[in-house]
N, C-alpha and C positions, 0 to 999 in steps of 0.2 A: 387133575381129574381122579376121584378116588374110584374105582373099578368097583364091580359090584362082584366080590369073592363067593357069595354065596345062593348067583342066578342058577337057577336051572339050568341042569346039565343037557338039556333036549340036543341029540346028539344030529341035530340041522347041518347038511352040509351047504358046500358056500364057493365059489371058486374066487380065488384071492388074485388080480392083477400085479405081481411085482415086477416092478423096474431095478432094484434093487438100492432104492432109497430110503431115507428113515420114514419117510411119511406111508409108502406102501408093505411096509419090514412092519411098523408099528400097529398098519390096520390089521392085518394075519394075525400077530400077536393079540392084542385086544379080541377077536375074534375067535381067534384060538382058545382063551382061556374063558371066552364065556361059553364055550363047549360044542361050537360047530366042529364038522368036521372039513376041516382046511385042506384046499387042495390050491399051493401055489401055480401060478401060469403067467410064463415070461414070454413076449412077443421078441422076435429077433428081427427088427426091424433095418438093420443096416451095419457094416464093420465100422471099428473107432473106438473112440474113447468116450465116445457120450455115454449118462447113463442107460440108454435104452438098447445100449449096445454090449459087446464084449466084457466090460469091467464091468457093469450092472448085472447083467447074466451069470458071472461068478458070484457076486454078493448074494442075488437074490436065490441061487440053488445053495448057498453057505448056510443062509435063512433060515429055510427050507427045511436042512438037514438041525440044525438049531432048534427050530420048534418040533420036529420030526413030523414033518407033514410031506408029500410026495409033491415033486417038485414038476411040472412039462413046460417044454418049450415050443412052442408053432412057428413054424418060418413065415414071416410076412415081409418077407424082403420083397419080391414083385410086388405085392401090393402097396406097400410104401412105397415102393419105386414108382409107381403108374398114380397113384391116389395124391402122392405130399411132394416128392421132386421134382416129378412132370409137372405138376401143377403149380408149385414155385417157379420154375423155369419159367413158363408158359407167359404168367402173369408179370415177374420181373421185366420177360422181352416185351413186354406188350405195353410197358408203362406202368404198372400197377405196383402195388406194396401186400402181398397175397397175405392172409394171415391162414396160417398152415394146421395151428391148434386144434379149432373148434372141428375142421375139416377130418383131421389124422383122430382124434374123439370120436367120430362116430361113424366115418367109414375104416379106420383102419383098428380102433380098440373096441371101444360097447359093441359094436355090432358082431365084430366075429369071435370077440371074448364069448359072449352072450349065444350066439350058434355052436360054438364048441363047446360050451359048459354046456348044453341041453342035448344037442345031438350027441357028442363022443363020448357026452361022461353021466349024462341022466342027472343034470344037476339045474338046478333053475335059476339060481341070484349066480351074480359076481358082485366084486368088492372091490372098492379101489383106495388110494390113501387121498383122494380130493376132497380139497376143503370146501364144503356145498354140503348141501341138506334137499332130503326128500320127503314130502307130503303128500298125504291123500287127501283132497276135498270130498267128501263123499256127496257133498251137492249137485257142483260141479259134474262127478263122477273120472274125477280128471287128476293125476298126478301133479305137482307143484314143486319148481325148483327154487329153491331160496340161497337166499347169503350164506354163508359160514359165519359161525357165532364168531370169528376171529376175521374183523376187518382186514387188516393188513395181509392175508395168507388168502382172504375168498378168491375159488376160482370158477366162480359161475359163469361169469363171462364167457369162459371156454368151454361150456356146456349145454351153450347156448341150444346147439342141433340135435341134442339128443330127442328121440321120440318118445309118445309115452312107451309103448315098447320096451324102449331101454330104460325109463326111469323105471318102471316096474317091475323089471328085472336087476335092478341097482342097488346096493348099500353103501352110505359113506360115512363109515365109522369114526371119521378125525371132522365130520361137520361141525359138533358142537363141543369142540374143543380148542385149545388155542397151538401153535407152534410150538413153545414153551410146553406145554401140556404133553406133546404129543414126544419131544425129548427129553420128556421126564419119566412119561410111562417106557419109552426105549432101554432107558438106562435101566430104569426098575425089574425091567424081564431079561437086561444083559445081553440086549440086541449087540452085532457089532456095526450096524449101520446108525447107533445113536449119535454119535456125533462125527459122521459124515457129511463133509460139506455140502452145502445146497447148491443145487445147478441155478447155475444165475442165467443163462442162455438157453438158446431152444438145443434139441440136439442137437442138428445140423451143423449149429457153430460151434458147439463142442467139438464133435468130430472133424471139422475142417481148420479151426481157428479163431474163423472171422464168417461173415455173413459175407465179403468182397471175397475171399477165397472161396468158398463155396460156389457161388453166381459164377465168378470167372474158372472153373471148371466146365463148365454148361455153357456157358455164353461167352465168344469173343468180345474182348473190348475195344468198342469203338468208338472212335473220338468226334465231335461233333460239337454245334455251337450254343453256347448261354446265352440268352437271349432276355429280354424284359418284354413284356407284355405288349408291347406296340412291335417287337420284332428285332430292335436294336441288337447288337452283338455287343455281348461284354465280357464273353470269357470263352473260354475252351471245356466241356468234360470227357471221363477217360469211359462215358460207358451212360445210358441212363438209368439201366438197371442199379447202378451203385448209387442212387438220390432216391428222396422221397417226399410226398409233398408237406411242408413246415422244419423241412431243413434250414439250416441257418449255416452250420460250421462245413468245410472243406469242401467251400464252394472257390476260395482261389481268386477272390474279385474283391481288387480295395475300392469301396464307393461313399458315397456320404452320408449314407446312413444303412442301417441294416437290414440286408437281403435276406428272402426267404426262398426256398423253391415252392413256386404257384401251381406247376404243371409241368406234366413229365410226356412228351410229343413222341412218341416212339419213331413213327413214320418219319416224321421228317430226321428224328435224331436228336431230337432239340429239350434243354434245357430250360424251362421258361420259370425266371425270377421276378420277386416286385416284394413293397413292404410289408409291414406286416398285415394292415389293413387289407391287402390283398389277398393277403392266403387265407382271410376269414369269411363264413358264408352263413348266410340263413337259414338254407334248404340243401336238404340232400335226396339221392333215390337211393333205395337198399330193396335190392334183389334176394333172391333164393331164402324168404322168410320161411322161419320154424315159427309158429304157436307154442309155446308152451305149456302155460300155464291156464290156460285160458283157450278157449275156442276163436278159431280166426273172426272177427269182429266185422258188422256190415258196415259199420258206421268208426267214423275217428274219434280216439281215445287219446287221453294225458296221460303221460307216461312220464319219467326218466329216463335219459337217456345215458351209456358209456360211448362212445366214439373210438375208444382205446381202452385196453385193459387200465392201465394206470387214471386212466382220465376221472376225472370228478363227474360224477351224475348231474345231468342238467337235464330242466323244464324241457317239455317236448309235448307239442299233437303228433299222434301219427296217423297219414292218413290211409287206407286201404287201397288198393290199387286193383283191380278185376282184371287178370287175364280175358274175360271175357267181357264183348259189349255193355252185358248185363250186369250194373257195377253193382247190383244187389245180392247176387252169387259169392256168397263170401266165401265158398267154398274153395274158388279158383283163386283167392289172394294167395302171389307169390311175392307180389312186390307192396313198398311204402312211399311213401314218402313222409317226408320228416321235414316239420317245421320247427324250428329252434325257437327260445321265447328270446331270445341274445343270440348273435351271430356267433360262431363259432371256427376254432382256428384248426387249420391243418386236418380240414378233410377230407380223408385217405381213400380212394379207391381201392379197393381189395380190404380193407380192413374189416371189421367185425361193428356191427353198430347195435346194441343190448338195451332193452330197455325194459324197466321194470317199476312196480309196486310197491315203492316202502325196500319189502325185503324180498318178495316177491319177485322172478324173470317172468316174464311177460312172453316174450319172444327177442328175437333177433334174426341179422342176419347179415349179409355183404355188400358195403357201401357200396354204389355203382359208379355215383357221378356227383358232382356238387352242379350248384344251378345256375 
């Protein structure tokens, strides 16, 4: 990306969310030199070693000092703690596979980035280093989230819940740019977070090691039966929080063909396996829907759909659901349901289900149940 060296110096300010990664290091920089006035802000979300923690926190105030931009930190330890652990926890012991992202996005970052940059500081935008892109329909009258011009890095998915609110309060300066891009303008401004490894994991498992050592802090492991779909017993596990549904591996059962986990029975304790055909479904419910891009709908729309962040986008009706009698109220849609145009494998309660336009988010929101 070649920078535009000779934009207007409008001396706009901006508050910059760092983590202390190359992708948030890079948007302040880019930022910075088109002539806002940068004011870094690092959430302290938890001790460790993940980047949103302790070793992120010294990078991002090193940054900081680098661009010569004033650097604050907000303690959001409780609220991390009551919004993203508790609610991991909660959904682990309950059977579920909680996705913590989209959730820790907009009640624990946009939101209170977004009230401290306007309350404490008199400032209006924040800025993040997410790969996504913001639009104004002015038809609509309605803000629009789209892809990142760089498939492999988009992370709309995870931004699923943002409000307009927060998209109108948002810039993401690394949208229409690529990875590669975005370590190449690092280097050229002499960040030292440019060639900084990338967190392959959520924090959590940073900080803890693993996703099973984290759980088993919060939750005793207890052991109980594997079972196949008619009830049969086939094996032993060490916990059901530690399985998810379209598991296959360290499951611990040699049988004749390949097991999947179908369903995670908290109550009774139980493991419930069968093939693969089994773990695949037509229909799902997804609860606690965001609108997007688009005004909640009376009627059922085509869409694509993600299931998982990595998952491929697939053909999808979704249909509206009325919290109230009146299924015309489309004002009360909190729920969907989802018809697949092909069955689909491994899905997730607690997960994230996103569906969109071409390049367009649409909305989303949290698997409930399969059918």
């Amino acid at each position: 990306m070649e920078i535009n060296r000779d934009q207007n110096k409008t001396m706009n300010k901006i508050v910059v969310g760092l983590s202390g990664g190359v992708d948030s290091s890079t948007a302040a920089a880019i930022l910075h030199h088109q002539g806002y006035e940068v004011v870094g802000l690092t959430l302290w979300l938890m001790k460790g070693k993940g980047q949103c923690c302790s070793e992120g926190m010294v990078d991002a105030a090193q940054i900081c000092e680098q661009l010569n931009i004033p650097h604050q930190i907000i303690d959001s330890r409780d609220l991390f703690q009551a919004s993203i652990i508790d609610y991991l926890v909660d959904g682990y012991s309950a059977g579920i596979t909680p996705l913590p992202c989209s959730q820790c996005n907009r009640t624990v970052k946009f939101g209170p980035m977004l009230r401290y940059a306007r309350e404490q500081l008199g400032i209006e935008k924040i800025a993040t280093g997410h790969y996504a892109q913001i639009a104004y329909d002015a038809e609509l009258n309605r803000y629009q989230l789209r892809r990142a011009v760089d498939a492999t890095k988009d992370q709309s998915y995870f931004l699923y819940d943002l409000t307009q609110e927060m998209l109108a309060g948002s810039v993401f300066p690394l949208g229409d740019i690529t990875k590669v891009e975005t370590r190449k303008i690092a280097a050229e401004f002499g960040l030292k977070t440019a060639e900084k490894p990338e967190s392959q994991d959520l924090c959590l498992v940073e900080s803890n090691g693993s996703m099973r050592a984290f759980l088993d802090k919060y939750i005793t492991p207890l052991k109980g039966e594997i079972v196949d779909k008619d009830g049969r017993v086939l094996g032993e596990h060490d916990g059901v929080q530690h399985y998810t549904i379209g598991q296959r591996k360290g499951l611990g059962i040699a049988w004749t063909e390949p097991l999947y986990v179908i369903g995670l029975d908290a109550v009774r304790n139980r493991v419930i396996v069968g093939d693969r055909a089994s773990a695949a479904q037509n229909e799902c419910f997804v609860k606690r829907v965001n609108w997007v891009s688009i005004a909640p709908p009376g009627a059922p729309i085509r869409a694509q759909v993600q299931i998982r962040y990595r998952s491929h986008p697939v053909p999808v009706s979704v249909i509206p659901l009325s919290l109230s009698e009146d299924r015309s109220d489309a004002q009360n849609v909190s729920r969907v349901k989802l018809i697949f145009d092909e069955p689909q494998f491994g899905i997730t309660p607690g997960q994230g289900a996103v569906w969109y336009d071409g390049e367009i988010l649409l909305g989303g929101g949290i698997i409930e149940s399969s059918i």
